[in-house]
C-alpha positions as CSV (number, residue, x, y, z in Angstrom):
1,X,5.6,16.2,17.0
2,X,6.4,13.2,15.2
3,X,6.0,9.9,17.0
4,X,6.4,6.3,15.6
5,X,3.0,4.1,15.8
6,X,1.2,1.3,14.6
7,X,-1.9,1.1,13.1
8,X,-3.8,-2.3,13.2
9,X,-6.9,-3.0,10.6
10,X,-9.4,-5.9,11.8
11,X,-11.1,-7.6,9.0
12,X,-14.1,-9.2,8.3
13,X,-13.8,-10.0,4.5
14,X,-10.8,-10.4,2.2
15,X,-8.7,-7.7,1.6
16,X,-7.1,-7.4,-2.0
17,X,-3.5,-6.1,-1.6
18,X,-1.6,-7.7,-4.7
19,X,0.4,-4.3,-5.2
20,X,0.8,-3.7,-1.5
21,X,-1.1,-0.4,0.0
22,X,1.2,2.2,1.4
23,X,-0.4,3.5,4.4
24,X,0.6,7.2,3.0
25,X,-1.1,6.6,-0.1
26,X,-4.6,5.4,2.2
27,X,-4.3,8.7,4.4
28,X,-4.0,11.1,1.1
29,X,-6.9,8.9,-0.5
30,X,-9.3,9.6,2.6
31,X,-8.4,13.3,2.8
32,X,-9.4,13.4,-0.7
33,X,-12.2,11.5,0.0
34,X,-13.4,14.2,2.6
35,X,-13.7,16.7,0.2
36,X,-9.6,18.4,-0.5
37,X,-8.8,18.2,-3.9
38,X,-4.9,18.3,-2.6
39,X,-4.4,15.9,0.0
40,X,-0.3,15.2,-0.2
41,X,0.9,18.2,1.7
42,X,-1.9,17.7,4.4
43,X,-0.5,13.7,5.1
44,X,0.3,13.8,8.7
45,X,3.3,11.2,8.3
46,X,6.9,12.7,8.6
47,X,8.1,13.0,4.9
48,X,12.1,12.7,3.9
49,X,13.0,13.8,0.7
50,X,9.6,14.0,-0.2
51,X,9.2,9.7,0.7
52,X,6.7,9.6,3.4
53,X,7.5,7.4,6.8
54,X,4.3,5.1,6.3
55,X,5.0,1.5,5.4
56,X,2.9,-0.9,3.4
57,X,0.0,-2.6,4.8
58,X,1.2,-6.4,6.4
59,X,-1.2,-9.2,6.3
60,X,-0.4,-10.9,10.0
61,X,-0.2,-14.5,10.3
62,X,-1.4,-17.4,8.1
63,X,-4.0,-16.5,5.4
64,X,-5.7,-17.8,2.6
65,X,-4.5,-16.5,-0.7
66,X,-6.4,-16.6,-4.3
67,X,-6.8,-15.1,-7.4
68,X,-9.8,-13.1,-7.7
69,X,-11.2,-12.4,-11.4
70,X,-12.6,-9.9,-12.8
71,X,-13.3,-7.6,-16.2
72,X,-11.3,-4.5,-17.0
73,X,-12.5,-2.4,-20.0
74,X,-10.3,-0.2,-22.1
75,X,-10.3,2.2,-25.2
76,X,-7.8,0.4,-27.3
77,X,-8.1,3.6,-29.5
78,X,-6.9,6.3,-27.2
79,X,-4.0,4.1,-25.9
80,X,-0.8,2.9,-26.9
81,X,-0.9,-0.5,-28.8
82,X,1.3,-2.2,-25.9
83,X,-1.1,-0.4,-23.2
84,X,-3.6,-1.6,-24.6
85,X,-2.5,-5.3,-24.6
86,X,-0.9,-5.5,-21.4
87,X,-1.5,-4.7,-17.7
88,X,0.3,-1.7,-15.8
89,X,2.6,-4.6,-14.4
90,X,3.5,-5.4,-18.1
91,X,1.6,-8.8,-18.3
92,X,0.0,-9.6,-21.3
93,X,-4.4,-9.6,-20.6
94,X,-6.7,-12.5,-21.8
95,X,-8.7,-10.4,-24.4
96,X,-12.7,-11.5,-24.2
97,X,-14.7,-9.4,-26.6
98,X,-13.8,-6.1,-28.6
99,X,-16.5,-3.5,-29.5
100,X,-16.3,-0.3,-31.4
101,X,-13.6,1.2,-29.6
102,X,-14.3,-0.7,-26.5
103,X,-12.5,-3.6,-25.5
104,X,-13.1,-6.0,-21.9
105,X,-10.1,-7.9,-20.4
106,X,-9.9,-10.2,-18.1
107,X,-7.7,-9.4,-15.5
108,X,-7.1,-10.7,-11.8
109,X,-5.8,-9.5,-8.6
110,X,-4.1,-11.6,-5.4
111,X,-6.4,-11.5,-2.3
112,X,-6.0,-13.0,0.7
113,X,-8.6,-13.5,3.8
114,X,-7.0,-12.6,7.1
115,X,-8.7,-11.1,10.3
116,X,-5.6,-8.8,10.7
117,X,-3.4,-6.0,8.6
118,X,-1.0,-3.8,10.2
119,X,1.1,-0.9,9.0
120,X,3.8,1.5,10.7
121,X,4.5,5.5,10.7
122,X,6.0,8.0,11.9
123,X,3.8,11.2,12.6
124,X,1.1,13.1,14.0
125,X,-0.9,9.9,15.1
126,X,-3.8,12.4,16.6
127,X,-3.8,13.0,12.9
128,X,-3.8,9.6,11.8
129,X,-6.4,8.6,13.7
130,X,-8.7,11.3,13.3
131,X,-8.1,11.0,9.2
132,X,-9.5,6.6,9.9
133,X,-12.5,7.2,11.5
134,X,-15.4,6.0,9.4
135,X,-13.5,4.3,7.4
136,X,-15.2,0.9,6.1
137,X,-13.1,-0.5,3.2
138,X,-9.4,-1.3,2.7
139,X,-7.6,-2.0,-0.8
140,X,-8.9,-2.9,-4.4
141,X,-12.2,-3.8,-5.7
142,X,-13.8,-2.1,-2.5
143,X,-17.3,-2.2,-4.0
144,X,-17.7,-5.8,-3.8
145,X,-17.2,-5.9,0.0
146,X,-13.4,-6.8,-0.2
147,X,-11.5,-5.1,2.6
148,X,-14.1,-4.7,4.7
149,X,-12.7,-3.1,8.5
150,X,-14.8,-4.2,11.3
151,X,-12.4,-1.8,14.0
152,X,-9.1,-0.3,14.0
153,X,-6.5,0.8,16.2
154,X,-3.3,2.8,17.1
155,X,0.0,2.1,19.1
156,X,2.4,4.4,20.0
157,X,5.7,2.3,19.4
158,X,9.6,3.3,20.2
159,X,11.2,2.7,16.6
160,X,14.1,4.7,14.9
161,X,12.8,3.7,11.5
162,X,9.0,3.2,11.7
163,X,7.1,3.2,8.5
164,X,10.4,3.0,6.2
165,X,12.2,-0.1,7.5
166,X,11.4,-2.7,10.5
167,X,13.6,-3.3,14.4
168,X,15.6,-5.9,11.8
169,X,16.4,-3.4,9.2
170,X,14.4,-4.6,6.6
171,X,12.1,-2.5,4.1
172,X,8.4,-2.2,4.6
173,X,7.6,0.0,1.7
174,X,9.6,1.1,-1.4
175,X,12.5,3.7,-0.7
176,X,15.0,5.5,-2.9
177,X,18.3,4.5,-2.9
178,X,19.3,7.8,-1.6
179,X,17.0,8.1,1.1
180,X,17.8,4.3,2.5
181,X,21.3,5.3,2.1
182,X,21.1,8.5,3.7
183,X,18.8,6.7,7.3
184,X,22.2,4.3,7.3
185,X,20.4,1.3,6.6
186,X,21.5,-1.9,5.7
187,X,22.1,-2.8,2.6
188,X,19.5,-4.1,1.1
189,X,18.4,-5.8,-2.8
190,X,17.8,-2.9,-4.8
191,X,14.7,-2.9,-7.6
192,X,13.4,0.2,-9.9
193,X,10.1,0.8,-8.3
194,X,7.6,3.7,-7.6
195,X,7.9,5.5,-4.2
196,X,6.4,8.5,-5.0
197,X,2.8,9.8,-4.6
198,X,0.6,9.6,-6.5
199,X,1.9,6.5,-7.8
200,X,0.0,6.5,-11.5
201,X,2.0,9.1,-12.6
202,X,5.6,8.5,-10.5
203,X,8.4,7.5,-12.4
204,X,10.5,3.8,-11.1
205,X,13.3,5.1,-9.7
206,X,16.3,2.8,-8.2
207,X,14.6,1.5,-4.4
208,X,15.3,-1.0,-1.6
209,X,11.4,-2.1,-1.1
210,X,9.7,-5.5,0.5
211,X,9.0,-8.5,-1.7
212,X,6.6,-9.9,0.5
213,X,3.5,-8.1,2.4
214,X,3.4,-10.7,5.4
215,X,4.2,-10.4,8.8
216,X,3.9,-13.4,11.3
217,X,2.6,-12.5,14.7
218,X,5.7,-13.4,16.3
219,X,7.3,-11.0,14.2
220,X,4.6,-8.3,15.0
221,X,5.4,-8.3,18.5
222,X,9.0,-7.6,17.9
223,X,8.2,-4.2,16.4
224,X,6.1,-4.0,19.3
225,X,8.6,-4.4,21.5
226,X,7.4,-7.1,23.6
């Protein structure tokens, strides 16, 4: 049975979450992780026109943000010339050395230090929950220690629209146009972005989706419902 939760992440490093991290696309990596080389048809979140009710992770409260550096290598050769030069977002890279067909980049990503993240769904939270335990690391660049999760937990909530939209109506991941219309939503700005798993290889499609992956805490207890 489907049932609309929260699922709160404690931290105790930065977490790097420029792109956001759709809580869907977390659950599908840890089932992959545990060993099934198909995880989308086993992620226990409700799906709607194949968009799964699991929003983007929300960094609660005030937080420090930077930039955090690092070096990306390519092969030049076995990519497009405008790949090669720019970043999946489309902005051109610093270029630092080139090597036979090698090439290193330096790239950055947006972190921010916060002792909280918190994302919504709508599913099997038994599910859910089982899929989390063990797991250490949220987000990019886990290898250096970013993202590190010290304990997590899960809420059953009452929401009509929990992990596509918040109580204000108000996306908290990206949604098709279609599907946003078809929940009778509010109208909302409307960007081409990718909604679909796995997202390297999802087209942009026409989506209502958050511009901002914030939530103040005062905020936080209104999807709570206190």
């Amino acid at each position: 049975m489907d049932q609309p939760f929260a699922v709160e992440f404690d931290l105790a490093e930065p977490i790097v979450m420029d792109h956001g991290i759709n809580l869907a696309g977390l659950l599908a990596r840890r089932i992959y992780d545990l060993g099934d080389d198909d995880p989308l048809p086993k992620v226990p979140l409700k799906s709607v026109d194949g968009i799964f009710a699991g929003s983007d992770l929300l960094a609660v409260g005030p937080g420090l943000e930077f930039s955090l550096p690092f070096v990306r290598s390519l092969r030049p050769t076995a990519m497009q010339h405008d790949l090669a030069l720019h970043d999946r977002r489309g902005k051109r890279m610093t270029q630092i050395t080139l090597r036979d067909e090698r090439k290193n980049l330096l790239d950055h990503r947006r972190a921010i230090s916060v002792p909280l993240v918190v994302a919504f769904g709508t599913g099997d939270a038994g599910q859910v929950e089982r899929l989390l335990r063990g797991i250490t690391h949220i987000g990019a660049k886990r290898s250096g220690g970013h993202g590190a999760v010290e304990a997590f937990r899960i809420t059953q909530l009452d929401h009509p629209h929990a992990g596509f939209a918040n109580r204000d109506g108000k996306p908290t991941r990206a949604v098709p146009l279609p599907v946003w219309q078809s929940m009778n939503l509010p109208p909302a700005p409307v960007r081409y972005l990718v909604a679909r798993l796995p997202r390297w290889s999802a087209p942009r499609e026409p989506c209502v989706g958050p511009r901002d992956w914030r939530i103040e805490f005062e905020t936080l207890d209104r999807e709570f419902g206190l």
